[in-house]
N, C-alpha and C positions, 0 to 999 in steps of 0.2 A: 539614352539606352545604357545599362550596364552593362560593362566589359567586361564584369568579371566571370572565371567560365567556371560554371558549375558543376558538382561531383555527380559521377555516372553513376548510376542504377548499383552497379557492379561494385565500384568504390564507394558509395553508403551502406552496403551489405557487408563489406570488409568493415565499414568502424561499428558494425551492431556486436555485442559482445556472444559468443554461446549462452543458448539456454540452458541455466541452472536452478535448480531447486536451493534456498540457499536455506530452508529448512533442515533438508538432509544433509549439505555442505557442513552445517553448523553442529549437527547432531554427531557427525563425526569425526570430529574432535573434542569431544568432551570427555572427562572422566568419566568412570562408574558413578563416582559420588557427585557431581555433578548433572550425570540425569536422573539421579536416585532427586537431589532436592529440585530439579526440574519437575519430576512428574508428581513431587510431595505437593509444592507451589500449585499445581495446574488441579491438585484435587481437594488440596483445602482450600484454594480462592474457587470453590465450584457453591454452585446454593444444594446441591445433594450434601455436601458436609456439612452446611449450614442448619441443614433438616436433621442429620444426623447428630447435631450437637443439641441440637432444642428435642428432638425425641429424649435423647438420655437423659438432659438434667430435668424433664418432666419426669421419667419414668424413675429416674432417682429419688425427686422429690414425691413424687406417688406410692414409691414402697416404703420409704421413711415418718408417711403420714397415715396412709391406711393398711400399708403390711404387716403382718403378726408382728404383735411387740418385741417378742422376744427375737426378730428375725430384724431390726432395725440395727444399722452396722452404724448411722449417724443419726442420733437421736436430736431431740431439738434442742436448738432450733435447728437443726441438717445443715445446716453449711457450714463449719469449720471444714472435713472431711471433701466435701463437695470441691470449697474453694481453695483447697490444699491438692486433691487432682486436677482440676480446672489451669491451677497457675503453674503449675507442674507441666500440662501437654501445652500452656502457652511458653513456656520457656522451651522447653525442646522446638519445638515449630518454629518460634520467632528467626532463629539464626537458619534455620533449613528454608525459610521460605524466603529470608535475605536474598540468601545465596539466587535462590532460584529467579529473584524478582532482577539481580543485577542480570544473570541468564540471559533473562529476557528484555533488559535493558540492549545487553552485548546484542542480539539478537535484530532488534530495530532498531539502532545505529546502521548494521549491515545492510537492512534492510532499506535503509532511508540512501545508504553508499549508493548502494543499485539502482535505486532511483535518481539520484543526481544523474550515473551515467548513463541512463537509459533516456534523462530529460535532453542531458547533453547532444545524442546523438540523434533525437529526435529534431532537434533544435537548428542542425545542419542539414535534415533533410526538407524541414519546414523553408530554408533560408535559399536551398537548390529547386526547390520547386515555387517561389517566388520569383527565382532570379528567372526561369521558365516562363510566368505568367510575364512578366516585365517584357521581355523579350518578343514574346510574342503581342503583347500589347503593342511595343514602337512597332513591330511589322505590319499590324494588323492597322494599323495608324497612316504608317507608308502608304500600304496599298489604296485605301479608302482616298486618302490624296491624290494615288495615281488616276484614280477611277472621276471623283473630281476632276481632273486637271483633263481628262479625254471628255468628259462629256462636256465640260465648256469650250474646248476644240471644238467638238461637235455643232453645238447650238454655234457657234461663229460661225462656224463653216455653212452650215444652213441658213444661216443670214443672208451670208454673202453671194447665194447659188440666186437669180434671178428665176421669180417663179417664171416655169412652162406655160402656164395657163391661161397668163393676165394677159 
């Protein structure tokens, strides 16, 4: 039987940590610029911007081929123009969406911390309620012994009683 004594109900609610959001923990300390390329990150890696990229350079490419002549701003072939703003919002984006991607890197590190100590504490209450079942196994072991050891008293003891009858 294990001797060693286990933590009370009371003392595994002491090592559980308060509940927090570590969303909002996290969102509260960041800079301005910081949740500016947070929420940049969260809506260019969306497929609504994805649609809203592929609308434009269709609709780019559709005024430049069937829009009044004289109203084409990038004649053909249209892509110089095209691909001079194109590389243009990927250079702005690129370093804004860095930023936001490490964000979110900081972000699930955190996130992964809380879960080590939430596996942790788990982990000692999984170990107090074995050492429980343990315990009450060798009892429950004991007893069945005891309960044996009287009922073969018994069957002797009725051996040894000479019948009444015969």
């Amino acid at each position: 039987m294990n001797d060693e004594q286990p933590l009370s109900r009371e003392e595994l609610r002491k090592l559980r940590p308060s509940l927090r959001n570590l969303y909002i923990l996290r969102r509260e300390h960041l800079t301005g610029t910081q949740k500016l390329a947070a929420w940049i990150t969260d809506k260019v890696g969306s497929m609504g911007f994805f649609y809203a990229i592929i609308v434009w350079t269709l609709l780019w490419f559709a005024w430049n081929i069937f829009g009044p002549v004289k109203f084409h701003f990038d004649s053909f072939p249209f892509f110089f123009v095209w691909a001079l703003v194109s590389s243009m919002i990927q250079l702005i984006l690129m370093p804004i969406i860095m930023v936001g991607q490490n964000l979110q890197g900081h972000h699930a590190d955190i996130r992964a911390e809380a879960d080590f100590e939430l596996n942790q504490i788990a982990e000692k209450e999984i170990d107090t309620i074995l050492i429980h079942l343990e315990r009450q196994n060798a009892l429950m072991l004991e007893i069945l012994k005891r309960l044996e050891e009287q009922s073969a008293g018994k069957k002797s003891v009725a051996k040894k009683k000479p019948d009444a009858h015969a």
